[in-house]
N, C-alpha and C positions, 0 to 999 in steps of 0.2 A: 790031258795034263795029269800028271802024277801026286799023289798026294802028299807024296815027301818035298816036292820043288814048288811045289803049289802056298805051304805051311812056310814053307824059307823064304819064297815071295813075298808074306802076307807077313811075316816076323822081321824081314829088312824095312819094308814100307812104312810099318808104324814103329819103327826105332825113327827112321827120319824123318816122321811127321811127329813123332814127340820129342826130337832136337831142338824144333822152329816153335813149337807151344809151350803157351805158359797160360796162365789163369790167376785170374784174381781173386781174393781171398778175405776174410776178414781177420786180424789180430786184434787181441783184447791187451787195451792201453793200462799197463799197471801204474804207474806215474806220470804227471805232465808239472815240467819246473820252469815258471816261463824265468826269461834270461832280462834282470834290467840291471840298463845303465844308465847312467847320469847324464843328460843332454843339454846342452846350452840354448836358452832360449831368449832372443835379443827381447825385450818390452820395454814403450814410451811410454814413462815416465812424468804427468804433467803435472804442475802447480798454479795455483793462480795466486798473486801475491799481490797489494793494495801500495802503490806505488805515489805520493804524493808531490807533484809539480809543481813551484811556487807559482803567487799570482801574481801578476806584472800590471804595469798600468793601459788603458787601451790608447793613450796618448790624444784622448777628446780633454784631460783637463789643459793640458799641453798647449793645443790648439786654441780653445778658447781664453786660454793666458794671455797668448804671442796676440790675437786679436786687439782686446782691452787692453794690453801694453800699450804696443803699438798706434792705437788710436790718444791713449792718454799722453806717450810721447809725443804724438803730435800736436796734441792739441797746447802743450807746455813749452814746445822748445819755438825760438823763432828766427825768424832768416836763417843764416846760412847753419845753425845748430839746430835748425828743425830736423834735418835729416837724422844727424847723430841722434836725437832726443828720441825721434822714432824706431832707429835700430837697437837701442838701448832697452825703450819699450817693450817689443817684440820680444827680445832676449829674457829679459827682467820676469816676464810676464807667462811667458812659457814654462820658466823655472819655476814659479808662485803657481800656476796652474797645474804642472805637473805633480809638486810636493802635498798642496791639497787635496788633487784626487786621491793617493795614496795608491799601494798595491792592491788588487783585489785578492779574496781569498783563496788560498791553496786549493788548489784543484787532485783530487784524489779518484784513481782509474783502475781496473783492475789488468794486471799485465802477468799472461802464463809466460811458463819457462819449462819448457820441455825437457827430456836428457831421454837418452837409449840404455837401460842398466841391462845388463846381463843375469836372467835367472835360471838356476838349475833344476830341473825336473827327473825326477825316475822317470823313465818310460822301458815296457817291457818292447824288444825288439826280437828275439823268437823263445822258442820253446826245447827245452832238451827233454825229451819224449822215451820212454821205457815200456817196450809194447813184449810178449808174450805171443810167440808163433811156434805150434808144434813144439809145445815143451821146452822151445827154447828163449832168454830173454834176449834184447838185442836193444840200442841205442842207437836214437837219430831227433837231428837236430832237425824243426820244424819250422816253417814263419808264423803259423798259426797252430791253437790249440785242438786235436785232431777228436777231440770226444772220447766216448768210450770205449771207442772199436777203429783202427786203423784198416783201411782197403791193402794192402800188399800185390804186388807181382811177385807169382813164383814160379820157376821155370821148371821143368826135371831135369835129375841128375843123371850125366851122361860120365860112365867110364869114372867114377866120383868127382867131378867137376858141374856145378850148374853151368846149364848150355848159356842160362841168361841170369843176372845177379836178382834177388830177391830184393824188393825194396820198398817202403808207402808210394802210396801214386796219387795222397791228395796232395799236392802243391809242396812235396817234400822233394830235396836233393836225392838225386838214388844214391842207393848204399852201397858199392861197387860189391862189398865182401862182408856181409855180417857177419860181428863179430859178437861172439858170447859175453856179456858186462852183469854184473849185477845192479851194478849203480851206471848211469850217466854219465857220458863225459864232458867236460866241461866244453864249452863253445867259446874259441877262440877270439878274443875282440879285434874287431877290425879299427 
């Protein structure tokens, strides 16, 4: 084999094994501005509050009214108004039994009342990130704060086009085309 055809073999070969390759890399993070918004946060809301039921009677004075009525009725009324005397009794007597027992005391309970209020929280939901690769600065939005040093994929440049877009590769969006920024750009709310 010739050594001119041999050098042209071995100079197309590794053009198209450096098309398909890239390498990872480290970038130095010059800012990290985490992004917060306001989020609604549903929380139940309870109170306990001293509720007081009035007291009623247990209806034992009642009873034993209608009894001693009853029996006084009849022991007072005679022939055919013994009956009357005795329903009278009963009546009479219920009433007078009921009125002396009287209500008993208020009864006081504790009773919650719950509700759902709505409260708003900052919460940071990503990071607009300004990292420093080969002298140049570049901007990308992150879900997480990426430290001091960003991991990059960079591909070579073929005919002045990257064969493969440079970008972070921890847990960040690729960046189809960096772009030169000095500041950040804002990250769009969803």
């Amino acid at each position: 084999m010739n050594k001119p055809y041999a050098f042209g073999l071995a100079l197309l070969s590794t053009a198209m094994i450096a098309g398909t390759a890239s390498a990872q890399e480290m970038a130095r993070v010059l800012s990290t501005t985490p992004i917060v918004q306001q989020v609604a946060v549903p929380q139940q809301v309870c109170t306990n509050q001293q509720v007081a039921t009035p007291g009623g009677t247990s209806g034992a004075g009642a009873a034993m009214g209608a009894v001693a009525g009853g029996a006084l009725g009849n022991a007072v009324g005679g022939g055919s108004g013994k009956a009357i005397a005795t329903v009278l009794g009963v009546v009479g007597g219920a009433v007078l039994g009921n009125s002396i027992e009287g209500p008993s005391k208020p009864q006081v309970r504790n009773v919650q009342n719950c509700s759902t209020q709505t409260v708003y929280e900052n919460r940071t939901v990503a990071y607009n990130v300004s990292y420093e690769y080969a002298g140049r600065q570049y901007s990308v939005q992150m879900p997480n704060d990426p430290g001091q040093y960003l991991p990059v994929q960079v591909s070579p440049v073929i005919n002045g086009r990257a064969s493969h877009p440079s970008y972070p590769v921890s847990g960040a969006q690729p960046v189809t085309a960096p772009v030169y920024n000095s500041t950040p750009q804002p990250y769009p709310a969803h």
